[in-house]
N, C-alpha and C positions, 0 to 999 in steps of 0.2 A: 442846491437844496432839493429841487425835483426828483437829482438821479441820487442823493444820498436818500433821498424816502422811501425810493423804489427798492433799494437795495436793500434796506433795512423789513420792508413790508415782504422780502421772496419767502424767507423762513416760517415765515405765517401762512403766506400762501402755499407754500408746498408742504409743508407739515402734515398735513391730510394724506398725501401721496405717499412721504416716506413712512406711516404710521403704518400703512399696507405692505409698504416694499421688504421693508428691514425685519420682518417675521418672515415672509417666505424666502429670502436669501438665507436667514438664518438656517431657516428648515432645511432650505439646500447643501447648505452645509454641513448639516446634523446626521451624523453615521453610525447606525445604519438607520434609515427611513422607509426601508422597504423590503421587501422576503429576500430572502438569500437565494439563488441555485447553487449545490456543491453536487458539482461531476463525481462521478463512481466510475472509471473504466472498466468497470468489469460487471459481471451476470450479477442479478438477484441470487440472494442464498447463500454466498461464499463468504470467505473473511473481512473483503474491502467493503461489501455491501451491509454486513451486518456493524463493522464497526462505523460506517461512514453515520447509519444512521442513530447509532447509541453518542456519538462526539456529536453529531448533529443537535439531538436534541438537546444535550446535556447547552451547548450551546448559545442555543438560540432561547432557553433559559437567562440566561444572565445576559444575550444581549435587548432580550424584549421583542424580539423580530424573528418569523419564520425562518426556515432552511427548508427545502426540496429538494432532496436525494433523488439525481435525473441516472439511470444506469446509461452509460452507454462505452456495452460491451466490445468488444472484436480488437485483430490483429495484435492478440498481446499486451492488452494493453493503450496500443498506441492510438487507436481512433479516440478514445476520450481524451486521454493526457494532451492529443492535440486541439481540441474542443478549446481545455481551459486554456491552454497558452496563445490562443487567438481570440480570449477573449477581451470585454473590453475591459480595463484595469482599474475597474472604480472600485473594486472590494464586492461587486455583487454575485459573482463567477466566480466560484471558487471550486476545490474537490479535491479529492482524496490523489495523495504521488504513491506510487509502488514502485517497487525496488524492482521489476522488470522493464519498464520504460521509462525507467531514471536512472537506472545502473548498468541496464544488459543490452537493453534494444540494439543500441546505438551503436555496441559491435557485431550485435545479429544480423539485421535488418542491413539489408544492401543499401535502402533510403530511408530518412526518416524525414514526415514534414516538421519537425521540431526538432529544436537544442534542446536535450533537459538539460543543461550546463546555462544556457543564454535568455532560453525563452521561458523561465517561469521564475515564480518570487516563491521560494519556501518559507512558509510560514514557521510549522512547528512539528517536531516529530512526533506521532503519536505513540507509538509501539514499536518493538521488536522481540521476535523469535524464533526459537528450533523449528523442525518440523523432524516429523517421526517415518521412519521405513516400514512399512508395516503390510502385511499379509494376510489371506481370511485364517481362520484358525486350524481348517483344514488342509491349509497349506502343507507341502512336505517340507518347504524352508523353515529349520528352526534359528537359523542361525545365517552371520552376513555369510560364511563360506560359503554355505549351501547355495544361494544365490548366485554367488562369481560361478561356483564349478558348474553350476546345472545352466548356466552363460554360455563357460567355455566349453562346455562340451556339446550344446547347441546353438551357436551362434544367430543372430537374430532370432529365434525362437519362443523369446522370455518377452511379454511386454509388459511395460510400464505406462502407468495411467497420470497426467498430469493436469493440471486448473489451466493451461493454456501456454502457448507457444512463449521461452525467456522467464516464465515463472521462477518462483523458489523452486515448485516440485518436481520441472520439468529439468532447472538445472540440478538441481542432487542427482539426478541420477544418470544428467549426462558426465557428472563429476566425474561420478562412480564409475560409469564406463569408462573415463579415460584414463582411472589411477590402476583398475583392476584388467584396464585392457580386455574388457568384453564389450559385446554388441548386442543390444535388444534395440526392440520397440518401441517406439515413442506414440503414444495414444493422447495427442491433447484434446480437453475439452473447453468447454465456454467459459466452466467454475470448480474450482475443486468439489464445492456439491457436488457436481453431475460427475466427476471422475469418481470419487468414491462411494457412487451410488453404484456403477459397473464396480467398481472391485470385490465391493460385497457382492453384488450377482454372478461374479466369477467370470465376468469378460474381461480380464486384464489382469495378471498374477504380482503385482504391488504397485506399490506406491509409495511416495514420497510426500504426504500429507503434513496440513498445518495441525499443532495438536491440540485445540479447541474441536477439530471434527472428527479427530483422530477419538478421543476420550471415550466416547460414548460407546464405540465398538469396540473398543480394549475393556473397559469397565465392563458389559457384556458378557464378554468373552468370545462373539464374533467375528474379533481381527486378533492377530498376535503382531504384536511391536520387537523390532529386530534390531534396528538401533535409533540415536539421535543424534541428529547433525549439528549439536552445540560440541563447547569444547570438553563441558561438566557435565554430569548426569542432571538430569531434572528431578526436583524433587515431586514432580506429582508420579514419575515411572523411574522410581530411584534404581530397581532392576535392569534398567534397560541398559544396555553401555553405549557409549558413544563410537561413533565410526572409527576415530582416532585409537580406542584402544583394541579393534577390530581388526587392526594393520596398516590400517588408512590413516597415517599422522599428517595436521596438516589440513583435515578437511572438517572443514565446517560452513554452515549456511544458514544464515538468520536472514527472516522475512521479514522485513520493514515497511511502513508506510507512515505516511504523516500527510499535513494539511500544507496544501499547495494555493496560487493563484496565478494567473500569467503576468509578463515582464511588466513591467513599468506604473506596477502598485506606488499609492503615495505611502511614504515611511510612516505614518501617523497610522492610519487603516492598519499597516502589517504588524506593527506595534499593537494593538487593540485587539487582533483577529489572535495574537500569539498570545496576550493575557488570557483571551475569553477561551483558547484552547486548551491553557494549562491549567484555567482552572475548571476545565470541563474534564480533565485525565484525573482530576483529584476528588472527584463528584464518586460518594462511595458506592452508585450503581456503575460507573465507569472503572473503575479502578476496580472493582471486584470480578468485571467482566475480563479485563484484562490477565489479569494473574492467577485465576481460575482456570486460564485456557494456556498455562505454562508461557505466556507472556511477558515480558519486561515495562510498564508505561516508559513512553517517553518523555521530554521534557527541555529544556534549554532555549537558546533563542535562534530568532532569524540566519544570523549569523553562524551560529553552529551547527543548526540542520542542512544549509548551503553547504559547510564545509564537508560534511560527513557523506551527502551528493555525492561530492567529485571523489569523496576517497572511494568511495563503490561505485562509484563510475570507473576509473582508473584500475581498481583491483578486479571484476569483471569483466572487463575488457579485455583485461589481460588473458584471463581466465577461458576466455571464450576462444580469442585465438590461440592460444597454447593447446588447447583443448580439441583446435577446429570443430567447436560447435556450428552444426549449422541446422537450417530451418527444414524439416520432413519434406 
């Protein structure tokens, strides 16, 4: 009778304790509870920086909870994207994947401290697009030829300006060299900002630019656009033709990124982080940001942005040793 009273009397007596306990496990539990950091591998002012922070907030909107946009620029890339993939996998690390240290590094780079293949959880694609050839307006290139011939008739001579070592802008134009069999200069810098701040000051004779930074000096009239490295014309430079009908069949290059996190996220989080992305792409200051700057949004799930990874990991790869691209 004693030990049946006791045992009957513990519920009462701990009742007080679990009234405290079963709210802060709950909270524990409750995702997200606290700011976000999303990694940016690259410089302030460029493409991955301006949209990390328009998805960011659009974001951190629906999920009630800050995001910090941390830049951390260098090697391509690759100093951030290994940031996030050694981070720790609760969902609070996260940041921007680019299609140079998810697609290309990994056949550039002699080493990488990361798999993009193994060490990260893709969330959700955000975007994809062209990028534009383009030159100041007082350029004497009016046209792609002009560029190969004034190439090959001066071999290393011609330079070109890029956002950074495995980029979109640095690979068009090692493409370029390798189909047209000419040799320039590779001039990379920290952002494409800061490349195409030199091109318009006339230290570096083109580029291979995203066309969100591209517009503003075409619209101008400051730069002249020479082609685009889609397959179709774009409808905001319906004039422009693409490299493919320039003689170049076959080449094309769209800029990708989307929302990443490192390996070993719980499926519940990636699930959540991919709802609150897709419906941050459809937020009409996002979505108009996107396809004003000749962009595609992205969209789809964990699953399909993993797959679409390794297909541009694989066709890159390829690309690069076929190419024998290698690092300046």
């Amino acid at each position: 009778m004693k030990r049946r009273s006791l045992l009957a009397s513990l519920p009462a007596a701990l009742s007080p304790a679990w009234s405290v306990l079963a709210p802060a496990a709950q909270a524990q539990e409750a995702y997200p509870n606290r700011p976000l950091v999303w990694i940016c591998p690259y410089g302030a002012g460029g493409s991955a920086d301006s949209r990390s922070r328009q998805v960011a907030k659009a974001m951190a909107a629906l999920m009630g909870q800050a995001i910090v946009v941390d830049n951390k620029a260098g090697a391509g890339g690759n100093i951030g994207t290994d940031l996030i993939a050694r981070a720790k996998p609760d969902g609070y690390t996260l940041g921007m994947g680019n299609f140079a240290p998810l697609a290309v590094n990994h056949a550039l780079f002699k080493k990488l401290n990361f798999d993009p293949i193994n060490d990260i959880t893709p969330i959700a694609l955000i975007e994809r697009g062209p990028l534009v050839l383009m030159v100041r307006s007082d350029s004497p290139f009016k046209t792609l030829q002009d560029i190969v011939q004034a190439a090959k008739a001066a071999p290393g001579k011609l330079s070109y300006a890029s956002g950074g070592i495995g980029g979109t802008h640095h690979l068009s134009a090692a493409l370029l060299e390798h189909m047209a069999g000419i040799d320039m200069i590779h001039v990379p810098y920290k952002s494409g900002s800061a490349a195409a701040s030199d091109l318009m000051g006339g230290q570096v004779q083109l580029m291979f630019e995203q066309m969100y930074s591209a517009m503003p000096g075409l619209n101008t009239g400051r730069m002249r656009a020479i082609a685009i490295t889609s397959k179709t014309r774009s409808q905001l430079l319906p004039q422009v033709p693409c490299m493919s009908e320039q003689g170049y069949a076959g080449f094309e290059v769209l800029n990708w990124q989307g929302l990443i996190g490192p390996k070993g996220m719980p499926a519940d989080v990636v699930r959540r982080l991919n709802a609150w992305c897709l419906q941050a792409l459809q937020t009409p200051e996002v979505r108009e940001k996107i396809l004003s700057q000749g962009n595609e949004p992205g969209g789809g799930s964990p699953e399909q942005f993993a797959a679409f990874i390794k297909t541009e990991a694989q066709r890159w790869g390829k690309v690069v040793r076929d190419a024998k691209i290698e690092l300046d």
